[in-house]
N, C-alpha and C positions, 0 to 999 in steps of 0.2 A: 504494500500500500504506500504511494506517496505523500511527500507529508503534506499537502494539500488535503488529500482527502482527511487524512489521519486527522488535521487541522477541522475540516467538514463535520467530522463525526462529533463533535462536540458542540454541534453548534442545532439549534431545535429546526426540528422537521419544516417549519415553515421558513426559515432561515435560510436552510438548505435546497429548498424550493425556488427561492430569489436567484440563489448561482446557477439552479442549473437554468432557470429563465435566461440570465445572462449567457451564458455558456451557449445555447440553443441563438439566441438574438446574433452574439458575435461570428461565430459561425454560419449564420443565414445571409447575415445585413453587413457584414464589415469587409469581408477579404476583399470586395472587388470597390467597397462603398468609394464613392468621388464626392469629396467636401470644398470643392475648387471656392466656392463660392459660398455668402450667408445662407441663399435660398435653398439649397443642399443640404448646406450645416445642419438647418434647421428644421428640414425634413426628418432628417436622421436621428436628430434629437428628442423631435417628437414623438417617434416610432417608438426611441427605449423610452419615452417619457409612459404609453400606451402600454405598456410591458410591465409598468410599473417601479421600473430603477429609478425614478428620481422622488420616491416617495419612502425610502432604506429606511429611515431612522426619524421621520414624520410620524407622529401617533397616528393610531390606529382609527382615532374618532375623527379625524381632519384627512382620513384617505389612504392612508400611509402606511408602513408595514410594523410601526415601535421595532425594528430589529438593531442589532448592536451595531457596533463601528467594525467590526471585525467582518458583518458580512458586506458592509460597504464596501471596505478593503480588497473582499475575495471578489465580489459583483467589479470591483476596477481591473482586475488584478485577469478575471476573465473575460473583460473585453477588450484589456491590452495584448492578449496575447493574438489579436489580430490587428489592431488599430490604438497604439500606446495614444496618440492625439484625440481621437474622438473618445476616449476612454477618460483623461485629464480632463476636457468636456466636458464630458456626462458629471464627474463626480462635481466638477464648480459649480454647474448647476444645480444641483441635490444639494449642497452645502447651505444654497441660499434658502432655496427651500425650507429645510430643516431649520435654519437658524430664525425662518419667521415663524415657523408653527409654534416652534418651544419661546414665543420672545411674548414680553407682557402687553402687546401691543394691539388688543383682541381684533381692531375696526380692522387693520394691516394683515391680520392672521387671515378673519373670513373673506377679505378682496384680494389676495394673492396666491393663496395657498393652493384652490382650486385650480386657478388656472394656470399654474406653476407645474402642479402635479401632470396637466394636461398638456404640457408642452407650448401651450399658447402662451407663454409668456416667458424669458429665457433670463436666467439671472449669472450674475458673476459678481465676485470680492475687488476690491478695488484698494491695495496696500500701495504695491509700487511707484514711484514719484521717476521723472526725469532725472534728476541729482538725486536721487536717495533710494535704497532697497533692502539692505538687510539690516543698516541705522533705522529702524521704525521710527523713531523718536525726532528724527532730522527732518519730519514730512513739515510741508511746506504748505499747504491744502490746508485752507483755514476754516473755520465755521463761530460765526459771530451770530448771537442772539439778533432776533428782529421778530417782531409783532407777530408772538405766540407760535415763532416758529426761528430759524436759524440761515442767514443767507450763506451759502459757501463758494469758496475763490479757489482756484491750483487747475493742479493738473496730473494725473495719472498715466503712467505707461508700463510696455508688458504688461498688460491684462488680459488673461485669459477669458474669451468669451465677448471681449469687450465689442470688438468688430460688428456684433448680433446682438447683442441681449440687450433687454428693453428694462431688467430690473438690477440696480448697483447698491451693492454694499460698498458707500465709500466712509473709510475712515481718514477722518479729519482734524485738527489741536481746535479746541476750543479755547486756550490759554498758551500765550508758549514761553512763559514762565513757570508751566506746572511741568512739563516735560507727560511722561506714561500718563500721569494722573487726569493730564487737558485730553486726553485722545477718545473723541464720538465714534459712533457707528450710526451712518446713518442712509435711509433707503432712498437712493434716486430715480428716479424714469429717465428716461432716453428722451420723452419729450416732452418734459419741466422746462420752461423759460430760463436761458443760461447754461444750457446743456449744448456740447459742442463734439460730436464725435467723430474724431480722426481716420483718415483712411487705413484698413486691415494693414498690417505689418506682411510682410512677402519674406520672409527670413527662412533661412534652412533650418527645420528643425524643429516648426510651429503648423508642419501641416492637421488640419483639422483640430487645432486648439481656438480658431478665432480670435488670435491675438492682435491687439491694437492697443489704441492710445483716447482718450475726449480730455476735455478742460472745461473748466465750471467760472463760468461770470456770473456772480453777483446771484445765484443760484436760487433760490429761493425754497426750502423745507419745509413745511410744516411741524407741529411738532410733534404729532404723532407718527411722524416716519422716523425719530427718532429710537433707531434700534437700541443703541446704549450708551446709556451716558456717559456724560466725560470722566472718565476714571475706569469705567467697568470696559470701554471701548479697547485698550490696551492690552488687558485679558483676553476678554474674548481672540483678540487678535490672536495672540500667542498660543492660547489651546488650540485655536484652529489652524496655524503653522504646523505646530508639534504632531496634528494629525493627517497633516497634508505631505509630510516627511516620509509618517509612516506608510501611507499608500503612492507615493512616489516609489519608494523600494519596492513594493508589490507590484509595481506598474514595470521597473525595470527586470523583476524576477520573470515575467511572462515574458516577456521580449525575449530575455535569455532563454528561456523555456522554449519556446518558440523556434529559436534559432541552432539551438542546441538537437531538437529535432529534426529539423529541416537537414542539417549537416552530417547526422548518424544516418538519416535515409538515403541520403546520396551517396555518400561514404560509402553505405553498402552495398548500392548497386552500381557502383561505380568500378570497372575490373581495369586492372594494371596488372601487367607480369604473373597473368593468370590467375590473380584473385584479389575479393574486393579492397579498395584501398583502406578501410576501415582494417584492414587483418596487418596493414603495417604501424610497427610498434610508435615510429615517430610520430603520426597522425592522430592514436588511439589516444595516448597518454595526453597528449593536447586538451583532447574532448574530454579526459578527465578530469584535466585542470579545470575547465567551464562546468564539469557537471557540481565539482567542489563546490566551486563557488556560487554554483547554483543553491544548493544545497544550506549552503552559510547564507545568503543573502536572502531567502526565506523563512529563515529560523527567527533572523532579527525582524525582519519586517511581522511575521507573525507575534512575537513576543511583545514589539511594540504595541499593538495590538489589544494584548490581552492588559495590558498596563492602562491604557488608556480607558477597557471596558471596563475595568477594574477603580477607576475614579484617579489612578495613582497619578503622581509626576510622571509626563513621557518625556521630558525635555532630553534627558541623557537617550536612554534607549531609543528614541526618534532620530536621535544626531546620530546615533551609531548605525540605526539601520540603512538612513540616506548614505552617511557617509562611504560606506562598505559597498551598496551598490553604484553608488558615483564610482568608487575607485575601479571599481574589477568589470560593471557591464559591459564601456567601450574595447577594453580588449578582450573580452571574454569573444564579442560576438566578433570581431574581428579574425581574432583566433576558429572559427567556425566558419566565417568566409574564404580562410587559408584552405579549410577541409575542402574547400567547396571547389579551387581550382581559380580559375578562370571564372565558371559560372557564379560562384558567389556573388561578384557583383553584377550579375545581371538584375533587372526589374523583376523578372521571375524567380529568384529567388528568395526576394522581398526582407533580404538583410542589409539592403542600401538603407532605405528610411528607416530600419530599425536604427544602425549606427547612428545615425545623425538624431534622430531620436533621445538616445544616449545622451549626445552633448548634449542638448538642449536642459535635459533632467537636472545636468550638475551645475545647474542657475537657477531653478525653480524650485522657490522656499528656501533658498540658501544654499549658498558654493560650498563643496567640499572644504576649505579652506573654514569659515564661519559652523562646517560643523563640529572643526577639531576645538575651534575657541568653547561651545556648547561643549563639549565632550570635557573639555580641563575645567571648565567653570564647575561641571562636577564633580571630577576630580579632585578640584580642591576643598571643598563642601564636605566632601568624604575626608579627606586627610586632615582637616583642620577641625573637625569635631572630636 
């Protein structure tokens, strides 16, 4: 049994339900899926919305499945193993969702959540800044009180979804003498007065994540779109970093998953010198190096996981599991492309856009580099008690 399933088996029959939905959806909708474009995107979107993946971890009474973070994880984790972009996707979308169902904001809850759930309305987080990314606290994106509601100014980039979605979680400093404590959360439209969205970013490595950029003049909020106030806004942020880490690694393990299959099957039927090239020892031992790390780079993202369902601090175990898949998936699958020959890089192989894929991962939610700094901030936490 692999540890996926091993991982499955503990998880309730209706839980288990969700993946293989996904599992069936990826496999039906993805391998050939074309997200060239929003109107695509957002086809697609709506299909798994239909399926019910953007409803994981929405209560039950609001449409939604109450399942853990852990089958979110695996639901990403098996629609990247065909489509790592539209998989990162799906889950920004289900984030925003979930984070209005569970928010004290009831009027916000019943006009969005339905049609959120239904794909008719497409949401994305909005942290990133032009000059600022994994400094949170350096955002520049202001939100000043005004008549029972809050106007906001700045500007966002690398956002995921941003290109499509008509619903934004933008965090903003309410004070910026408070530093963490000034930081809102709060719900935008696409087309609120002072809303300005930039054309889709064309970058290697963003296919089917809808990545872009808008900027906000003099914006105008209500205050009941006020997700969270200034203080609680800088939390939230961060548990949802810390979780966005953990199914990043899941997102990187199916890729490797993926690729590591792809290369044992060609391998095999692949003959050189009268047998297949999988039977020679320098080739094999290669695939075992990626199965390794396969193998590691699951364990952590899985563990993560359970930490997080578990209510605990994931900040260490999150750092660890991105950082472990940041370091090993670009050569893992490269190494797998080697198996592959010549064909490896072809389009039919479909381990081009995985690699580049890869890169992409090790900037989304923080560089390897910003995970080692997370990883000794523990470190010392640990040693110094």
């Amino acid at each position: 049994m692999q540890t996926c399933e091993r991982f499955d088996a503990a998880l309730t029959s209706s839980e288990q339900t969700l993946i293989i939905k996904a599992r069936k959806f990826a496999a039906q909708q993805l391998p050939e899926a074309t997200v060239a474009n929003s109107g695509e995107h957002r086809q697609l979107l709506s299909r798994a919305c239909h399926e019910g993946l953007a409803g994981i971890e929405v209560p039950v009474q609001m449409g939604g499945a109450s399942a853990s973070f852990s089958t979110r994880m695996r639901v990403c984790e098996e629609l990247a193993r065909h489509h790592a972009g539209f998989a990162f996707s799906l889950v920004n979308h289900h984030n925003i969702v979930s984070r209005v169902a569970h928010s004290g904001q009831p009027a916000l809850r019943d006009s969005l959540v339905p049609l959120m759930l239904a794909g008719e309305r497409i949401g994305c987080t909005a942290m990133t800044e032009p000059q600022s990314g994994s400094d949170f606290t350096a955002m520049q994106t202001t939100a000043v009180p005004h008549d029972n509601g809050w106007l906001l100014n700045g500007a966002k980039a690398w956002i995921t979804n941003a290109s499509l979605a008509d619903v934004f979680l933008v965090y903003a400093q309410t004070d910026v003498t408070a530093g963490a404590k000034g930081v809102g959360g709060f719900i935008v439209f696409a087309d609120d007065p002072g809303f300005k969205r930039e054309p889709a970013y064309t970058v290697a490595g963003t296919e089917g994540m809808g990545v872009g950029e808008f900027c906000l003049t003099d914006c105008f909020i209500p205050e009941e779109r006020l997700l969270y106030p200034p203080g609680d806004g800088f939390y939230a942020a961060m548990r949802g970093v810390n979780q966005a880490r953990v199914h990043v690694a899941a997102i990187n393990a199916a890729m490797l998953d993926t690729a590591l299959s792809t290369a044992c099957g060609y391998s095999e039927s692949r003959q050189a010198f009268g047998k297949p090239v999988m039977a020679f020892q320098g080739l094999s031992w290669s695939l075992a190096g990626v199965a390794t790390h396969l193998e590691a780079m699951r364990l952590l993202a899985y563990a993560g996981a359970q930490v997080i369902d578990a209510g605990q601090d994931a900040q260490g175990i999150a750092a660890m599991a991105k950082k472990y898949a940041n370091d090993h998936t670009l050569q893992a699958i490269s190494t797998c492309m080697q198996a592959m020959g010549a064909h490896g890089l072809t389009p039919q192989a479909g381990l081009d856009r995985m690699l580049i894929w890869a890169k992409a991962f090790c900037y989304t939610d923080g560089t390897p580099e910003m995970m080692n700094e997370r990883i000794v901030r523990q470190l010392r936490k640990v040693h110094q008690s």
